[in-house]
Each structure stands twice: as C-alpha cells, then as structure tokens.
SENU-15394 format. One record per residue: residue in one letter; y, x, z of N, C-alpha, C in turn. Coordinates in steps of 0.001 Angstrom, whole numbers, padded with zeros to 6 digits, always signed. Example, Ala and Ser with C-alpha at 12.3 -4.5 7.8 and 13.67 -1.06 7.14 Angstrom:
! residues 2
a-005690+013190+007800-004500+012300+007800-003300+013200+007800 s-002250+012850+007080-001060+013670+007140+000030+012900+007870 
//
This chain:
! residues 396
x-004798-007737+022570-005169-008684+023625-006100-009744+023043 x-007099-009846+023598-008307-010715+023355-007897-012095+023647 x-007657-013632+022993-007921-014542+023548-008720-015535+023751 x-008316-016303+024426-010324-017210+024661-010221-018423+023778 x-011127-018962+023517-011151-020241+022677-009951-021682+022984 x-009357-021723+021820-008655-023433+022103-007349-022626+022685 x-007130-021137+022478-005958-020970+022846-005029-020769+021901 x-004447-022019+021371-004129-021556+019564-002278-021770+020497 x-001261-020820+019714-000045-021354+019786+000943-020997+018602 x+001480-021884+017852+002229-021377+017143+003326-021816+017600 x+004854-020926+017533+005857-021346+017599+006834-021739+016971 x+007444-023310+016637+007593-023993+015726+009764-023448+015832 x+010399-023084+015073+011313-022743+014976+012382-024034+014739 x+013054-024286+015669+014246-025157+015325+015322-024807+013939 x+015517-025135+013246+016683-024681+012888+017783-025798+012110 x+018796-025211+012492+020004-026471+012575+020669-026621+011135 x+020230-027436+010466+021480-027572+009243+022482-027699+009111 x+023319-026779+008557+024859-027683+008619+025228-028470+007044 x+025453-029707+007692+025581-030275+006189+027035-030551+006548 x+027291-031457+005162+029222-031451+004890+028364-033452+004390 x+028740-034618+005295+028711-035444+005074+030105-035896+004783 x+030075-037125+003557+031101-038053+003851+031113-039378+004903 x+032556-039860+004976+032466-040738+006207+031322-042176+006067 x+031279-042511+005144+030538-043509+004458+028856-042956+004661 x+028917-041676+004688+027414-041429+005307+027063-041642+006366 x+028083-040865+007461+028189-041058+008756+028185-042129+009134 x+028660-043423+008768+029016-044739+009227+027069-045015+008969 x+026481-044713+008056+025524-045710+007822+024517-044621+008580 x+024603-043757+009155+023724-042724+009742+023729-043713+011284 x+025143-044197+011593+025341-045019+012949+024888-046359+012937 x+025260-046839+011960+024126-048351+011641+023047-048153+011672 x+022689-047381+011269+020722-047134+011204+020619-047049+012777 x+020922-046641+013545+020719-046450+014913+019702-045556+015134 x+020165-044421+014499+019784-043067+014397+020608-042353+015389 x+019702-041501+016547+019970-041041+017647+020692-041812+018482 x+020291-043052+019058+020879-044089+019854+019806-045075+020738 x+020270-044041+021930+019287-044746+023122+019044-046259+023518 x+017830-046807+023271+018140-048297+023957+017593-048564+025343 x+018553-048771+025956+018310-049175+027820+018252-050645+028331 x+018116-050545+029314+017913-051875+030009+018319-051712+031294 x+018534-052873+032425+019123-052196+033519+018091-053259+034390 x+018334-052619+035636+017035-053499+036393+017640-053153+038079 x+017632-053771+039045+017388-054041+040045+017037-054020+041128 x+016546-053267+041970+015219-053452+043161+015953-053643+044243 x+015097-054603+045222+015735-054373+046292+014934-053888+047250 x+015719-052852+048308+015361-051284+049037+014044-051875+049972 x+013378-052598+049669+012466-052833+051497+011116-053229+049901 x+011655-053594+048717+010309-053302+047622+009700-051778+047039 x+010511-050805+047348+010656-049725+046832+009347-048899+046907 x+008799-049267+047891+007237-048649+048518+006489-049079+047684 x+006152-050356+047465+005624-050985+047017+004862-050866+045611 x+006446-050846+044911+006820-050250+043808+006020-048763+043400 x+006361-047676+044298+006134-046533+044258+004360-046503+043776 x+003935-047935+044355+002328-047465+044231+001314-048107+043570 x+002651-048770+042908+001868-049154+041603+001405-047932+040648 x+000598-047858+039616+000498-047104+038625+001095-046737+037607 x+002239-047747+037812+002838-048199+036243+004242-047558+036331 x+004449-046596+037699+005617-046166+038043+005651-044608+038563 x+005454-043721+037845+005064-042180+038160+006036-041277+039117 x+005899-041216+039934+006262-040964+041278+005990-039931+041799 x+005119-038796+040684+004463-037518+041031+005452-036699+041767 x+005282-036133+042629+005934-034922+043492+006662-033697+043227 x+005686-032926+041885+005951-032151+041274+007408-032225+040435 x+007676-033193+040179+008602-033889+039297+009826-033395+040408 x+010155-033425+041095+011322-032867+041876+011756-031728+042121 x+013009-031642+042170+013334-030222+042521+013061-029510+043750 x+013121-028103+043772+013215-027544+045161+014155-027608+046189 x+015273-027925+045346+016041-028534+046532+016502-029786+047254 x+015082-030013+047927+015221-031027+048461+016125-031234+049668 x+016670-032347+049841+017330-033502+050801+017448-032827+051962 x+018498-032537+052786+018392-032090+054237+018259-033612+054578 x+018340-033502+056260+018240-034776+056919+019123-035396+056940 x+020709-034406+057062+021603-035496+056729+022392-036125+055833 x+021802-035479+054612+022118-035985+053387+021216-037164+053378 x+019998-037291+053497+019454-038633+053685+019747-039664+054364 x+020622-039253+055675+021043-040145+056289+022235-040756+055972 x+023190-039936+055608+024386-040283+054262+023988-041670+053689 x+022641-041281+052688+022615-042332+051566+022186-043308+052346 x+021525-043561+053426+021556-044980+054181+022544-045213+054769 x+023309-044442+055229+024778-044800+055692+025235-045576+054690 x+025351-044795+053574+026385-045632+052199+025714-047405+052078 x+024300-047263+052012+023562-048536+052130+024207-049999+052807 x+024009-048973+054263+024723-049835+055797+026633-050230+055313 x+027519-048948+054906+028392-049878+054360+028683-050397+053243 x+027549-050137+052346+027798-050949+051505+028694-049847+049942 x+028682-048953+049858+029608-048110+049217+028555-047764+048626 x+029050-047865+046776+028009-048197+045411+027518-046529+045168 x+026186-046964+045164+025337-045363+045400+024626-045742+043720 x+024637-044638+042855+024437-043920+041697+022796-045009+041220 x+022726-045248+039677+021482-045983+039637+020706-044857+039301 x+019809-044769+039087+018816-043914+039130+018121-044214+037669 x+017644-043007+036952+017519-043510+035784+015639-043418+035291 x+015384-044487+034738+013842-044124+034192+013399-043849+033121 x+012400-043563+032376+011561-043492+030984+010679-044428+030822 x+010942-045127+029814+009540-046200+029843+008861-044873+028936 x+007090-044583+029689+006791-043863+028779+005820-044715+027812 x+005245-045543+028411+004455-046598+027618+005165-048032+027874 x+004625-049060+027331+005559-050161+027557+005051-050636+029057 x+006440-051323+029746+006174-051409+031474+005358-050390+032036 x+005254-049017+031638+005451-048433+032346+006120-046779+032843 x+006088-046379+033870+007876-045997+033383+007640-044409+034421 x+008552-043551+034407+008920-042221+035091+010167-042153+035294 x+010001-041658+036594+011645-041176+037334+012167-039888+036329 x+013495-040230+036005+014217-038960+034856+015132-038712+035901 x+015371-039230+037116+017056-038720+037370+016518-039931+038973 x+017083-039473+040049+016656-040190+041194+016024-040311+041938 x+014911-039355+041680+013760-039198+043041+014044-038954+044158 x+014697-038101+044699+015403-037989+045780+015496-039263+046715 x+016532-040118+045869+017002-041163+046520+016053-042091+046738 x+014958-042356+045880+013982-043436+045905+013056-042811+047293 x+012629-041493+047515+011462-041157+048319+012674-040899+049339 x+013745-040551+049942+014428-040964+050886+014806-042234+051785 x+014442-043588+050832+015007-044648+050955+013166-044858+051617 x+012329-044419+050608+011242-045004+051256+010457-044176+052765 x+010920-043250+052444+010418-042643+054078+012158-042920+055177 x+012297-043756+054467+013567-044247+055898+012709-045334+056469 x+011836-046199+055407+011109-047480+055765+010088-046955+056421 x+009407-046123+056366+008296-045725+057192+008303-044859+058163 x+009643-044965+058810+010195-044283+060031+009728-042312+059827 x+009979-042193+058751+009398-040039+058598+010651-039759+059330 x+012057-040441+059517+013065-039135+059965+013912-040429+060367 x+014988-039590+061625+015906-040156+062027+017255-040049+061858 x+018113-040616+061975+019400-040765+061193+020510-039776+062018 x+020987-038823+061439+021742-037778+062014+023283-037451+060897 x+024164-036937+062004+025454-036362+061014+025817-037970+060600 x+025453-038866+060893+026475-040087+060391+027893-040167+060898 x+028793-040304+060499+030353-040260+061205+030994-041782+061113 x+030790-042653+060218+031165-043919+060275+030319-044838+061121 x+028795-044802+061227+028363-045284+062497+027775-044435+063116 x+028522-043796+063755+027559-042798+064929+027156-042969+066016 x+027026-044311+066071+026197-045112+067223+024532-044821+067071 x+024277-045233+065393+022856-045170+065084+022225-043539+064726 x+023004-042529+064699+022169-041632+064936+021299-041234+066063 x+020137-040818+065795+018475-040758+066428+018235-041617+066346 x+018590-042665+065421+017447-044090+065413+016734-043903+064345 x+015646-044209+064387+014478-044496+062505+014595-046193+062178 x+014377-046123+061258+014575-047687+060681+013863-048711+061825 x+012707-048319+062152+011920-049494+063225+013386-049344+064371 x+013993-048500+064799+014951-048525+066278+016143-049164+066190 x+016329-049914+064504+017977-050137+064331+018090-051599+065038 x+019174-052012+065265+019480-053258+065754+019244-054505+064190 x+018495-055948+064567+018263-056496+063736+019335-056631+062563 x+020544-056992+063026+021684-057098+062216+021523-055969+061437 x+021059-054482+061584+021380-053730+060330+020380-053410+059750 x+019207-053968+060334+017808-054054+059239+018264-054590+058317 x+018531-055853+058681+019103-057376+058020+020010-056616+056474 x+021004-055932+057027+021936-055457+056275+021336-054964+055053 x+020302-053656+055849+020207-052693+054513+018842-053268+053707 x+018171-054225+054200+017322-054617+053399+017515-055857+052226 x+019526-055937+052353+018973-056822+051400+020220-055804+050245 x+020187-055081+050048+020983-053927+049593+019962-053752+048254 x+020405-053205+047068+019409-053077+045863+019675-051687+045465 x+018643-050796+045096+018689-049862+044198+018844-050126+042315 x+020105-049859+042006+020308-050243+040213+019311-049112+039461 x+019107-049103+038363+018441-048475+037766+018911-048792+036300 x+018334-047880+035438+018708-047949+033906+017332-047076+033146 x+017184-048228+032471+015563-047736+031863+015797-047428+030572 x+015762-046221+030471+015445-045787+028574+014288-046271+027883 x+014193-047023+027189+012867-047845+026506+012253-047144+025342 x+011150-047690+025541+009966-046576+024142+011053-046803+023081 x+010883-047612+022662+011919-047891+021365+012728-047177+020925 x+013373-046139+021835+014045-044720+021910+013899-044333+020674 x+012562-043854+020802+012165-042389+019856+011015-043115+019262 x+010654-042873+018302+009615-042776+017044+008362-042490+017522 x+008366-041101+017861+007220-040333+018359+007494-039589+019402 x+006488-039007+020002+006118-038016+021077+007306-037143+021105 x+007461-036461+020013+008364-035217+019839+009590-035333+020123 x+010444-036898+019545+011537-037731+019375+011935-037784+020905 x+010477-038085+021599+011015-038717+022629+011374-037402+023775 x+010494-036484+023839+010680-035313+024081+012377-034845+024061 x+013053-034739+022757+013919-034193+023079+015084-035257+022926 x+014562-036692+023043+015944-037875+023948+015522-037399+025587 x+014727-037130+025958+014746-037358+027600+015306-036412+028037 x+015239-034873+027225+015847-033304+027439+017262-033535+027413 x+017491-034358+026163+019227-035102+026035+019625-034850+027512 x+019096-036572+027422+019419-037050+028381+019907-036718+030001 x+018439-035846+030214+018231-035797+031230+019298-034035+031966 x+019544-033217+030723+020470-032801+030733+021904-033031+030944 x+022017-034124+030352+023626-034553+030168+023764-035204+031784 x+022963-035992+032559+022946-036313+033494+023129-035474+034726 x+022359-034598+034527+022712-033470+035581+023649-032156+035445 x+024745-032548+033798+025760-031617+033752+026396-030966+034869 x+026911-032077+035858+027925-032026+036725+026865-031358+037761 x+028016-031026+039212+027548-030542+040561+026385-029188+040143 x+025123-029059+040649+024356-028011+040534+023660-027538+039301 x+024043-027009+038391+023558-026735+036974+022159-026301+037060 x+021009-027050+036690+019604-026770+036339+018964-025685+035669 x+018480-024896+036350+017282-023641+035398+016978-024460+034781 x+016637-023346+033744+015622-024272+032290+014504-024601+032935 x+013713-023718+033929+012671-023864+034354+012301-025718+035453 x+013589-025982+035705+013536-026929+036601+013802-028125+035589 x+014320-027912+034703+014584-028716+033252+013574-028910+032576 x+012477-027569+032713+011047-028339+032169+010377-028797+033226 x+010417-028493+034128+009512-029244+034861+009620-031031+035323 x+010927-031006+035084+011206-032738+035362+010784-033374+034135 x+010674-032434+032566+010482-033353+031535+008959-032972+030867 x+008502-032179+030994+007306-031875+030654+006229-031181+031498 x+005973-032302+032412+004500-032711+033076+003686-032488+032518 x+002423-032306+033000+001457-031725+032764+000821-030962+033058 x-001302-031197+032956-001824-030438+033318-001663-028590+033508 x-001052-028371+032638-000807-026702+032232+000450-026682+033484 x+001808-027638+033383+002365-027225+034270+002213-026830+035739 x+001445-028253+036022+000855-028395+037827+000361-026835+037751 x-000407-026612+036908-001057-025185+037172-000119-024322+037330 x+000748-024150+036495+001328-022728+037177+002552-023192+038072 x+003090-024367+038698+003659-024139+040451+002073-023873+040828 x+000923-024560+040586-000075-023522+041860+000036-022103+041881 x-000165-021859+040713-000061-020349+041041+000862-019815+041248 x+001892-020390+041200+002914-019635+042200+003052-019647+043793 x+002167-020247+044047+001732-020616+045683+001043-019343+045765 x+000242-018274+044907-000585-017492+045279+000301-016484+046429 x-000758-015935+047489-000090-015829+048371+000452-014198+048308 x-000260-013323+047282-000132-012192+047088+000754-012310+046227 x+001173-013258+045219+002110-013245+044227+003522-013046+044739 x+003271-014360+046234+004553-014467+046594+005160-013066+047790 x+004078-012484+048100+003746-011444+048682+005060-010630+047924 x+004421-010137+046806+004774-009014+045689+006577-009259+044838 x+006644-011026+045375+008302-011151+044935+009534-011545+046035 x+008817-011362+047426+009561-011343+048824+009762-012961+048536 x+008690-013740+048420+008950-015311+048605+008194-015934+050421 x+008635-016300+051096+008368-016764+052155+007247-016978+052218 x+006024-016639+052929+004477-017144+052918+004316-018500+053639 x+005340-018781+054388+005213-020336+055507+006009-020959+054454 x+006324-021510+053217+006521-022527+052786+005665-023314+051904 x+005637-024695+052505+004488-025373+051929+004223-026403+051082 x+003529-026349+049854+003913-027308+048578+003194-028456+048792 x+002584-029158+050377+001816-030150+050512+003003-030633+051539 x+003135-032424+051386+004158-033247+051471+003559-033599+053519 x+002629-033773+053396+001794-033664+054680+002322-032854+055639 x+002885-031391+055079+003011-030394+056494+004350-030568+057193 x+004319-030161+058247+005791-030570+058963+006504-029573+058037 x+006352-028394+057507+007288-027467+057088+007882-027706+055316 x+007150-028826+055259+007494-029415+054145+008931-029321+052826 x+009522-029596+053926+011016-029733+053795+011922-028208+054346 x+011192-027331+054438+012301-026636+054703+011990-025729+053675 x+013301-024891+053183+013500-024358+052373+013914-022881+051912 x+013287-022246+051224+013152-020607+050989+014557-020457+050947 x+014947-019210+051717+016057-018811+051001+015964-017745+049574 x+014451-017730+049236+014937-016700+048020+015193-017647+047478 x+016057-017058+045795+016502-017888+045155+015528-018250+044026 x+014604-017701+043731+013394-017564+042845+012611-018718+043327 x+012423-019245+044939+012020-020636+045167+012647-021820+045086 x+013942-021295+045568+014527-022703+045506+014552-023267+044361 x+015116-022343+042630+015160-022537+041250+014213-022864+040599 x+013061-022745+041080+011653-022511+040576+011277-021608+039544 x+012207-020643+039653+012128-019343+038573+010643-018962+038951 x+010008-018860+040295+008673-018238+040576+008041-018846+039655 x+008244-020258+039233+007078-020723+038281+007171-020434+037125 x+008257-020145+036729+008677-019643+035403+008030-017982+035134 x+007797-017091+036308+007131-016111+035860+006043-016199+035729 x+005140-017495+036437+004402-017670+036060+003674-018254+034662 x+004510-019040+034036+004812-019571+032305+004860-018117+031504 x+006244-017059+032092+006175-016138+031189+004894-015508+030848 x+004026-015049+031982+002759-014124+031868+001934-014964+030629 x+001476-016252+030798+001150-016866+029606+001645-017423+028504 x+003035-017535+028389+003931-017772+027090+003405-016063+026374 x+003719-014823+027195+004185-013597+026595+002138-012899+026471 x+001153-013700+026517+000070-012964+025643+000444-013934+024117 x+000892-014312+023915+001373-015110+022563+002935-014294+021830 x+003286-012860+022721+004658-012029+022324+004565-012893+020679 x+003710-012366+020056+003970-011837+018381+004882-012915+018217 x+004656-014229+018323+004823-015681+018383+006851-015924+018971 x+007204-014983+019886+008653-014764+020678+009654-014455+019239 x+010477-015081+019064+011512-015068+018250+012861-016027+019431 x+013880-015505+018795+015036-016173+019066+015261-016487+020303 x+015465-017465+021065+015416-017815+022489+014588-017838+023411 x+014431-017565+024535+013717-017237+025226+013425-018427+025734 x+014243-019355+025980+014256-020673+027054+012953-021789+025801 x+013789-021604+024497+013142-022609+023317+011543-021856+023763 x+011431-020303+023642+009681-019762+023508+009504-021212+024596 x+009715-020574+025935+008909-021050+026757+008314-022332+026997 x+009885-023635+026558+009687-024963+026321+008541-025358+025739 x+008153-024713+024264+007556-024684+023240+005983-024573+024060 x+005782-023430+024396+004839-022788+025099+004410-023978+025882 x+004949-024325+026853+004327-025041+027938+004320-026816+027359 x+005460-026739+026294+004650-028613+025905+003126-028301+025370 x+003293-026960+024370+002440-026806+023661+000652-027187+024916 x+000825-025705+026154+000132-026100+027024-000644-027285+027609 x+000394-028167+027696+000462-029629+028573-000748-030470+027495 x-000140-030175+025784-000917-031363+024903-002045-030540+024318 x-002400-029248+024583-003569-029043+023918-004275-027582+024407 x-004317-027434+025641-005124-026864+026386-006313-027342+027082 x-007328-026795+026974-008461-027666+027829-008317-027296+029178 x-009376-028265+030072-009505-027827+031436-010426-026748+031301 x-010961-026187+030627-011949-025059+030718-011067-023610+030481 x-010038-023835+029726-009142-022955+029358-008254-022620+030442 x-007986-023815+031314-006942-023733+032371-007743-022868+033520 x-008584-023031+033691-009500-022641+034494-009330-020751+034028 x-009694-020637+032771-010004-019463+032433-008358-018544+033105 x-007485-019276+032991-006044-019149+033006-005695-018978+034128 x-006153-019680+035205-006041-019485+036853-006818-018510+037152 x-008047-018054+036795-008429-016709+036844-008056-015479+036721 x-007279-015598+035636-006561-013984+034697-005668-013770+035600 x-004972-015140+035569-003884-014921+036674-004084-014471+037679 x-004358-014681+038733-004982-014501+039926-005525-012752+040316 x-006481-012739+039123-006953-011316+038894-005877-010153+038578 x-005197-010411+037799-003745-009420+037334-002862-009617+038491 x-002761-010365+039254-002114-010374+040562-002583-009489+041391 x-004089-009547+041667-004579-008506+042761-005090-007191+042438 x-005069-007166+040704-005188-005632+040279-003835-004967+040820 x-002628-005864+040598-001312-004735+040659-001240-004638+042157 x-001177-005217+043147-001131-005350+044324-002328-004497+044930 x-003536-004093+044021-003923-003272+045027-004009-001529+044067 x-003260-001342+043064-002934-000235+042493-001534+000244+043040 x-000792-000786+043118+000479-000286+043339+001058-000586+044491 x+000450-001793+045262+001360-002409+046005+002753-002980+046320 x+003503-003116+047117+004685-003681+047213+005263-003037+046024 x+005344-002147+045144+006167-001537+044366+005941-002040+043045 x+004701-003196+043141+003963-003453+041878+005018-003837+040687 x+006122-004813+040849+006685-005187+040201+008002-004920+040302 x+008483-003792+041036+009826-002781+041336+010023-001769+040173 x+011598-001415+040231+011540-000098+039072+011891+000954+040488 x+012070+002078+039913+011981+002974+040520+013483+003483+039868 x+014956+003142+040333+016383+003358+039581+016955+004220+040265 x+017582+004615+039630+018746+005510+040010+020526+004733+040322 x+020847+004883+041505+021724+004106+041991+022452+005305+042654 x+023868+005609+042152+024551+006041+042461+024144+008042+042615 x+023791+008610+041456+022864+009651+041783+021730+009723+042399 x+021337+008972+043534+020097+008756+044281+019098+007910+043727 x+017617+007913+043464+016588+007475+043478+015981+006273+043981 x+016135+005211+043847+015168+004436+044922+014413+003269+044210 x+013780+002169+045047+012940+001220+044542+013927-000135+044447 x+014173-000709+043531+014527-002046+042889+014264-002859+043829 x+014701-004519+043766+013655-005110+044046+013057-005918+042757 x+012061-006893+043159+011035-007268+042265+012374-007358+040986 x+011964-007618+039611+012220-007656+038704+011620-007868+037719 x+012105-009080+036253+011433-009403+035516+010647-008156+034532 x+012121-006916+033979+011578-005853+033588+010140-005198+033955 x+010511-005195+034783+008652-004515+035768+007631-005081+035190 x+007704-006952+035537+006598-008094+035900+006388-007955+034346 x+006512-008372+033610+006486-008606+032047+005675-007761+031695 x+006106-006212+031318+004777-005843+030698+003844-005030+031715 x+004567-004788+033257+002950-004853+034164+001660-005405+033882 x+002275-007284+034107+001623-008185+033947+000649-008155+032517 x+001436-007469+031289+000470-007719+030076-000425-006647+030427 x+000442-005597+030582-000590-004166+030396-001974-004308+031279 x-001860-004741+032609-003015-004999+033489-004270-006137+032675 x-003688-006561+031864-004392-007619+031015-005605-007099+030256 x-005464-005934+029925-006334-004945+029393-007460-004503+029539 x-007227-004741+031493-008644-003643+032282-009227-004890+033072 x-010188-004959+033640-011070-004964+034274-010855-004783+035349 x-010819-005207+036820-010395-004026+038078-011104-003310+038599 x-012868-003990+037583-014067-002550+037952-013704-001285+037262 x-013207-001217+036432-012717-000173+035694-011892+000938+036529 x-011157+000420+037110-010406+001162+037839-011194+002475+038859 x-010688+003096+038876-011162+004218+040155-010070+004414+041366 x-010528+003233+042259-009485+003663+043574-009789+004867+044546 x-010955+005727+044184-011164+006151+045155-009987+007640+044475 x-010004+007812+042983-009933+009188+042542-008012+009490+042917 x-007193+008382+043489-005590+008427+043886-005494+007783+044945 x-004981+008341+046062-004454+007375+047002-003342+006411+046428 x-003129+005502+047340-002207+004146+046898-000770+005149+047241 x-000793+005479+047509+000838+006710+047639+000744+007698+046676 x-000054+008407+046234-000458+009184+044518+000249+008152+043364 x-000447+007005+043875-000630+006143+042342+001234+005897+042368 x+001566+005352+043531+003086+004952+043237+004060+005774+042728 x+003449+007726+043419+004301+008408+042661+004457+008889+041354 x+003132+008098+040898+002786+008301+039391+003782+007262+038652 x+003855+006077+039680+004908+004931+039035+006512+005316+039128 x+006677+006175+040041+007955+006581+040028+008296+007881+038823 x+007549+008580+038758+007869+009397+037935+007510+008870+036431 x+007484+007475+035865+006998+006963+034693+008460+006427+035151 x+008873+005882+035466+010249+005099+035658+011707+005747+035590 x+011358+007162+035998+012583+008267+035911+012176+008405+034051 x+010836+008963+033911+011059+009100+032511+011130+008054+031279 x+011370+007121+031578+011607+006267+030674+012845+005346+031245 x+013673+005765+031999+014641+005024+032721+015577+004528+031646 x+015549+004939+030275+016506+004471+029339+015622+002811+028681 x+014105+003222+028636+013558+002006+028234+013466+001228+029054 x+013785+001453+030360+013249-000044+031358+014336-000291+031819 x+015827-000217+031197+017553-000448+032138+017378-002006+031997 x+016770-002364+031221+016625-004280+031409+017897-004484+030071 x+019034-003586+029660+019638-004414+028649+018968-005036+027624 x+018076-005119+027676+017085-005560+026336+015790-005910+026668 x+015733-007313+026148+014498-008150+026726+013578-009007+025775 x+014029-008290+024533+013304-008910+023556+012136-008142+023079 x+010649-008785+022121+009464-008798+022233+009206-007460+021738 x+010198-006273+020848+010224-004642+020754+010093-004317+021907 x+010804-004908+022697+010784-003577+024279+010167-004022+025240 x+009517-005336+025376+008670-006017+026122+007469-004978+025338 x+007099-004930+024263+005952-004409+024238+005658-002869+023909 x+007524-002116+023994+007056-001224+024613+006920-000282+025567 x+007340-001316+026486+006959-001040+028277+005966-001302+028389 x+005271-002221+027874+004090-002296+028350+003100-001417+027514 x+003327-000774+026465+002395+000427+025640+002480+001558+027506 x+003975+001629+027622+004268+002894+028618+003408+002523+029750 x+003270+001809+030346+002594+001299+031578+001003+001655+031140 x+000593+001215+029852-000936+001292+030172-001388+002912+029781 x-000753+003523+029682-000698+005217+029409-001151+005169+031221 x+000093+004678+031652-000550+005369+033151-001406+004737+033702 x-001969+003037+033294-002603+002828+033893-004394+003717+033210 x-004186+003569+032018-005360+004555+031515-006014+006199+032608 x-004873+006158+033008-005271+007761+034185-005849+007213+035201 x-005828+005925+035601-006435+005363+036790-007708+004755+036586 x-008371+005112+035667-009386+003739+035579-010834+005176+035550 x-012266+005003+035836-013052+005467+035801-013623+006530+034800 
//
C-alpha cells in the first residue's frame, strides 16, 4: 500500500512496570503531587449560560457529545429539578489553556438549560408540576421565571497545572473522564475518543460517516441528521452502530489499518494512538487526500458488490445465507479495494449478480478464515490477500 506524504505513524507502546516500592517511597511519590488533579469549583447562574456558551474561551463544539442525546422529557426533568430546587450534578471542565476551558462531562445539561432559554422545546412528562407542561420558558408564570433564573449551574474545573505536557494531560482527562462516566451507560472507546480527542482528523471521519452510501451499505438510517438546525435533529437511529458511534470508528479503522504493520496489542490503544496521532500531525492537504480514498473505496464496493459489500456469506444452521454488515468483511474489503483504481475495473465483463456469486463462493471457501474468532493484523491481512485474488478477476 502506497502512502501519501506527511502520513508518518508510529505506534508508541505503553508498557506497565511493575516495581516493588517501599512505603517511604510511596509517601514521597504523594508529596510530590505526582498524579494529583488540581480543581477549582465555580458557579454560574442558569439565565448566564448562553452567554457564556459564546464566548471563545469556552468550547462548546457539538461534536463533543454523544449520540445519545436528551429526549424531551428528560430535559424537562432537569428544569423541573431546577423549579424544585433538587441538587442537579456539577458538570465538569478542562482548562485547556489558562481561562480557557472545555466541557469533559455536562453538555447535555448546559445546551438543555440553554435552549430552555431560547424557547427550542416545551416542557412535557413533568409529574410534580404538571400544570406547566406545553409551556416554553417565555409561557411560564413570572414567579417561576423568577425561580429558575436565579438557580446556578456548579461546575469543577481541572486546571492546566494538572499535567506537565500535552501527553500528561491527555491521559488525566481519559482518567478522568472515564471514571466519571463509570456508572449508568458504559462508553465505547469510540465515544471516549471522541469527547477527549478533538480534532481536525476526528470531525473528518463523523463526516464521513454521514456518507450516504456508507450508511447505505451498514443499514444506518439515511433521514438522520448531523446539522443542529434540522427539525430531525434530535431523533435517534435505532441502529446501534449510530447511536455508539461505532460508524465512526469504522471509519478510524479503514485509516488506523493502512498503518496494519504498526497494530500490536490492543486494538482500542492502536486506534487512540492513531487518531491523537491524526488530530496533531496531519495536514489539511492530507485530510483532503483522506476524504477522497474514503469516499472512493466506498463507491468501488457498493458498485462491485452492492448491498452484500460488507456481508459474509455464513452458514447458519446447515443453510447458506448473507450476514449482516460486519467488521470481518469491512476491514480487509476496505484495504483490498485500496489497491485498484475503479477505472480499472471492468463492469461490463460480470453482472452485479455474477460478481456476488463470486463473493459467495470465496466466503464458503475460506469460511474457516473469515469465522471472525480472530481479529488480529495475521488474519486481517489475510483476508484481505483473499479478497484481492477475486477482486484481481474483475478489473480490465
């Protein structure tokens, strides 16, 4: 595999020492204030929060949130709790430079509180005052403007002072920001990088997971929409690949895995690695080159194979049939197509029903190499040796 300039990655290997300290070490390892967060706590009150939001000095990006966003009446909940008064969770930040700072834990609640102020939704499912449901903040009676505006959002700011460097700080916020969301809905890694490592490379691949043939090819909803503007905004895929943001994560894999040689040990560490790596030293000319490949290896498989592009072809219960999408497939599809050209190809010399039965009968015969028990960078690459055998019969 050929790569383009400035696409350097090496993958830097953690590895854990075990040492045998005495207590007298340990004690002065804790005096030093070695691995020990310093915070601050701060304040706002709910009718500044907008305000706030638009300053510069307070990163508020969109992307930064999960997919599972807020129904209506969970939003209306947290102004309920407001209205009586019942102590709602502080929300936690990053100073990333000094005064100025990123949401680690709380977005939700902050862009709920502020589209309550700008009348976006009305108050529903309340059971302690269910007088004020269908009202928006402009419809409430003065007394409970009064109320909830003088109500404060707490907060707790992790300060530069944290960490040393870039790297330090990197994995206090992963800490952190892990340990915080232990409880209730346990986080993909993928949604774990995306709250902590922003960035140009990232934004790029949720776009491309918007591609519409991509989402086509993994049964992801085509009416859901990643612009805050559309009424459909808020509603939510039932695949589970959207809600998790795993879609974006196949999108990371396709470019973590032209770097295979580089894959050792964990899969979650490759990818982390991969995409900080991305974020601090990819160009925009590179990204560019990157939204292309992509894009292109999307509509080579989709128009060689179609719906089956990224299906196995298994055997279930004695009988034969098609999978659905699957990482096995996508992985070395995705590399092997990396290879050709889609002028190369000859669509005229197989129908699109030829070509699939060419994919089915590559899938019966190698059904021991593609069972998925094994997902490491031997059998990633050699499914994808098997794949470009057949794709070699298709090309001019």
């Amino acid at each position: 595999m050929e790569f383009f300039e400035g696409e350097k990655f090496i993958n830097k290997k953690t590895e854990i020492e075990k040492t045998e300290n005495t207590d007298e070490q340990i004690n002065k390892k804790y005096d030093s204030g070695e691995v020990r967060i310093v915070t601050e706590q701060a304040r706002y009150p709910l009718p500044t929060l907008k305000e706030m939001s638009m300053k510069d000095k307070y990163n508020l990006h969109p992307d930064f949130q999960r997919r599972r966003r807020w129904s209506q009446e969970k939003k209306s909940k947290l102004i309920e709790s407001f209205i009586i008064n019942v102590p709602v969770p502080p929300v936690f930040l990053y100073e990333i430079d000094y005064a100025s700072f990123e949401v680690m834990d709380g977005l939700q609640r902050i862009t709920t509180i502020i589209d309550f102020y700008d009348d976006m939704y009305e108050l529903e499912g309340l059971e302690e005052w269910k007088e004020l449901n269908g009202k928006k903040y402009s419809q409430l009676p003065v007394r409970i403007k009064e109320g909830i505006d003088r109500r404060y959002l707490s907060s707790i700011i992790l300060l530069k002072e944290s960490a040393k460097d870039d790297i330090e700080a990197d994995r206090l916020k992963k800490l952190v920001f892990e340990r915080l969301n232990s409880g209730g809905v346990k986080l993909t890694p993928q949604e774990t990088r995306n709250a902590l490592y922003d960035g140009e490379f990232n934004r790029m691949c949720i776009k491309l997971s918007n591609n519409n043939t991509f989402k086509k090819l993994w049964n992801i909803n085509d009416n859901i929409s990643n612009n805050e503007e559309d009424e459909d905004y808020y509603e939510i895929d039932d695949n589970k690949l959207y809600r998790d943001m795993s879609d974006v994560e196949l999108v990371l894999r396709y470019f973590a895995f032209r770097h295979i040689e580089q894959y050792s040990s964990r899969l979650d560490i490759f990818l982390d690695n991969f995409l900080r790596n991305g974020n601090n030293t990819f160009s925009t000319d590179l990204l560019s080159k990157y939204e292309n490949i992509f894009n292109a290896n999307i509509d080579k498989a989709n128009k060689l194979f179609g719906e089956n592009a990224f299906r196995q072809f298994k055997e279930y219960r004695n009988k034969f049939k098609w999978s659905e999408p699957s990482r096995t497939a996508y992985d070395p599809m995705m590399r092997a197509l990396s290879d050709f050209e889609q002028d190369q190809f000859d669509f005229e010399k197989y129908t699109l029903e030829e070509r699939v039965e060419m994919l089915e009968e590559l899938y019966k015969s190698n059904a021991i190499k593609f069972n998925g028990k094994k997902q490491g960078k031997t059998e990633i690459l050699e499914r994808t040796e098997i794949i470009k055998e057949l794709l070699n019969k298709l090309v001019k």
